[in-house]
C-alpha positions as CSV (number, residue, x, y, z in Angstrom):
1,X,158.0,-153.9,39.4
2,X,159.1,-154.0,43.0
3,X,160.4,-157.8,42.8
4,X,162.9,-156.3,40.0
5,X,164.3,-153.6,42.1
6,X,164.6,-155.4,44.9
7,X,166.6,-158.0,42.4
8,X,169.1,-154.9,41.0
9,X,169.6,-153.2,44.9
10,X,170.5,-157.0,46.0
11,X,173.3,-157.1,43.6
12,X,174.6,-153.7,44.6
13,X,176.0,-155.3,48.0
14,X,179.2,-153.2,48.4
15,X,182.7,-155.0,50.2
16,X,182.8,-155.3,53.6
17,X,185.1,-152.3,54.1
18,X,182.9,-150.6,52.4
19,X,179.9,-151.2,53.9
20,X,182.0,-151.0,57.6
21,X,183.5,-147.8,56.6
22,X,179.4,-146.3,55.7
23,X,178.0,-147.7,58.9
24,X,180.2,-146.4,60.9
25,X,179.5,-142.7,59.4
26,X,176.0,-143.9,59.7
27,X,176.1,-144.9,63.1
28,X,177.5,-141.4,63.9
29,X,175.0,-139.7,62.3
30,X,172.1,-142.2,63.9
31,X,173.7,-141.1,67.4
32,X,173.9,-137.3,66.9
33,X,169.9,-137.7,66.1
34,X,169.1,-139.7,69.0
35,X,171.1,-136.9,71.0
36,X,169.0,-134.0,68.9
37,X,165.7,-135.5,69.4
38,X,166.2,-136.5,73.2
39,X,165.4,-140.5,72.1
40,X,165.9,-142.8,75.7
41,X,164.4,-145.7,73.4
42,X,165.5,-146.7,69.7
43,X,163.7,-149.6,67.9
44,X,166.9,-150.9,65.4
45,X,167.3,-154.3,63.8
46,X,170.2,-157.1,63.5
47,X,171.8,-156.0,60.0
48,X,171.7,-158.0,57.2
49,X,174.9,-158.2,54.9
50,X,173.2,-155.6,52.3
51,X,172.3,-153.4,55.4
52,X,173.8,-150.8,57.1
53,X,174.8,-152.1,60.6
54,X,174.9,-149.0,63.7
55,X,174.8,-151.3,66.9
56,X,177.3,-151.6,69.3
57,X,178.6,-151.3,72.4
58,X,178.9,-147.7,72.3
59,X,175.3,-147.1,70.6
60,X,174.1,-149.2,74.3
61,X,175.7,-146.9,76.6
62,X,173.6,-144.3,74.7
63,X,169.9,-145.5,74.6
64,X,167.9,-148.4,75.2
65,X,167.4,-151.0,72.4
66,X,165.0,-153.0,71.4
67,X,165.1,-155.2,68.3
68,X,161.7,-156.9,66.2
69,X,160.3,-160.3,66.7
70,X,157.1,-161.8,65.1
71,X,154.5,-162.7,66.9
72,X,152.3,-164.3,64.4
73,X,152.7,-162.1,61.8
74,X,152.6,-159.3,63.7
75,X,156.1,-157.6,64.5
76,X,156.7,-156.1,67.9
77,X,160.1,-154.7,69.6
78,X,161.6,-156.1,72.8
79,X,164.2,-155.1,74.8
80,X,167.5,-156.4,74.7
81,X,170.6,-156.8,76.5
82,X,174.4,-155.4,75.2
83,X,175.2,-158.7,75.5
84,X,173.2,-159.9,72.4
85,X,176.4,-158.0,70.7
86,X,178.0,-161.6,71.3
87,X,175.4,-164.0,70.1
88,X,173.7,-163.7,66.3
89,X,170.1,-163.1,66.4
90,X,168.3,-163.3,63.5
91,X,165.4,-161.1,62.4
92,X,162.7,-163.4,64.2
93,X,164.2,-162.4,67.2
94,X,164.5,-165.4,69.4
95,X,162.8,-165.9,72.7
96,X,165.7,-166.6,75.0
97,X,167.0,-162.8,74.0
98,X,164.1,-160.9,74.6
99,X,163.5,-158.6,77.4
100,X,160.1,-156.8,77.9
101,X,158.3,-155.8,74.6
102,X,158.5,-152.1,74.5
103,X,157.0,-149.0,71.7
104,X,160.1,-147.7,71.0
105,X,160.4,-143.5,70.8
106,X,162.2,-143.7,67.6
107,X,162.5,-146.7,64.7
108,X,165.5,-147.1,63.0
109,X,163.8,-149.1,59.7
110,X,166.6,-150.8,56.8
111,X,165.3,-150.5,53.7
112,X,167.4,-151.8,50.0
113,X,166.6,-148.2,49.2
114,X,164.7,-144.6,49.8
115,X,163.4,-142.3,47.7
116,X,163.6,-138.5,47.9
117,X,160.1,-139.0,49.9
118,X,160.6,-141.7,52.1
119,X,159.3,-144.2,50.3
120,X,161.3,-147.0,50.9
121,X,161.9,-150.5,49.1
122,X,161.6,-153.5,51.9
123,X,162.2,-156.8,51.5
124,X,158.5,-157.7,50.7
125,X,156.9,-159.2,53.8
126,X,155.1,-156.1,55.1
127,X,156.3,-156.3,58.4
128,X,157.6,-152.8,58.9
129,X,154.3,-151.1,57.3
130,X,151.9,-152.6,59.8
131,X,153.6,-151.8,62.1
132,X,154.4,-148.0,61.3
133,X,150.6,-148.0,59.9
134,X,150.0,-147.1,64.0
135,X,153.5,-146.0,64.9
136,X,153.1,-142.5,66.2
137,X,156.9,-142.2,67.0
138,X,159.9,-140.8,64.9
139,X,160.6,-143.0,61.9
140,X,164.6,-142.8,60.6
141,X,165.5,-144.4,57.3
142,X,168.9,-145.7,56.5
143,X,169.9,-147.6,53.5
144,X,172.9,-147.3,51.3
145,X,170.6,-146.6,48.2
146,X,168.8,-143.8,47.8
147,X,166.7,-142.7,44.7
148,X,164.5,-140.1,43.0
149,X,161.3,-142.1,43.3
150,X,160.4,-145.5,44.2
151,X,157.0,-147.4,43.4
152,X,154.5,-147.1,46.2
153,X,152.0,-148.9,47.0
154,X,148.1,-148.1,49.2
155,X,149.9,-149.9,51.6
156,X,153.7,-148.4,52.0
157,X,154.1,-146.5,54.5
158,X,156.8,-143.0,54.4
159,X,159.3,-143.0,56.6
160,X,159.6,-139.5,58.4
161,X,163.5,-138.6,58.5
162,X,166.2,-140.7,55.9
163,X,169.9,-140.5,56.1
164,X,170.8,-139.6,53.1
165,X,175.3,-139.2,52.3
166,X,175.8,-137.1,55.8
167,X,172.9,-135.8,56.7
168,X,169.3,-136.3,58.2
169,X,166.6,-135.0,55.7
170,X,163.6,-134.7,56.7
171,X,161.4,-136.4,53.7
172,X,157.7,-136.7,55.2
């Protein structure tokens, strides 16, 4: 069931002025959080084009950043630089970019959608619910689809706060 949803959110890609003009109202709303919650550390992610992408120069000057890499198949967050604005990472993020590995205060996790619980729809590999399986920070969901109820599994785990239109609900 959750191979099919993930096939109908992929086709919902919207333009890239629209998905420019919802980041950036995103990203505003991601920065007024980490300004609520006193966040010094954010763990965020190199957008994808289905994605909501918040990082920039402006979110650096804010709070430190650190972005996933696998080790194994284990994910884990390092530090990075503003300058990896310029280059183009990929999820795996590469050695030569990474700074020290860090447990971020807050995660900023991308999902193809959210439910009304925080249940979110990944992209399958499990990566984000290991690690948020002994994440004892602030989890913050953003995705440009958001539904009543998704399918979850033993295994999913809730995020704890989704951005959902303009606001921050918190779900969990």
């Amino acid at each position: 069931m959750k191979s099919e949803l993930r096939k109908t959110f992929r086709k919902k890609i919207l333009s890239n002025n629209q998905r420019d003009q919802r980041s950036l109202e995103i990203k505003s709303i991601i920065q007024n959080f980490i300004a609520e919650k006193n966040v010094n550390s954010i763990g965020a992610y190199v957008a994808l084009k289905d994605e909501v992408n918040f990082i920039d120069s402006e979110v650096f000057k804010s709070v430190s950043i650190a972005l996933p890499y696998l080790d194994r198949s284990e994910m884990r967050f390092s530090l990075v630089e503003e300058s990896i604005l310029n280059e183009d990472p990929s999820f795996d993020l590469e050695e030569k970019y990474r700074g020290n590995d860090i447990i971020p205060e807050m995660i900023v996790v991308p999902a193809l959608a959210y439910d009304k619980s925080g249940v979110r729809l990944g992209r399958g590999g499990g990566f984000y619910d290991r690690y948020l399986a002994d994440y004892s920070g602030i989890t913050l969901g953003v995705s440009f689809n958001h539904v009543d109820e998704l399918p979850r599994e033993d295994h999913d785990i809730a995020i704890e706060y989704v951005i959902k239109e303009k606001e921050v609900l918190k779900v969990n």
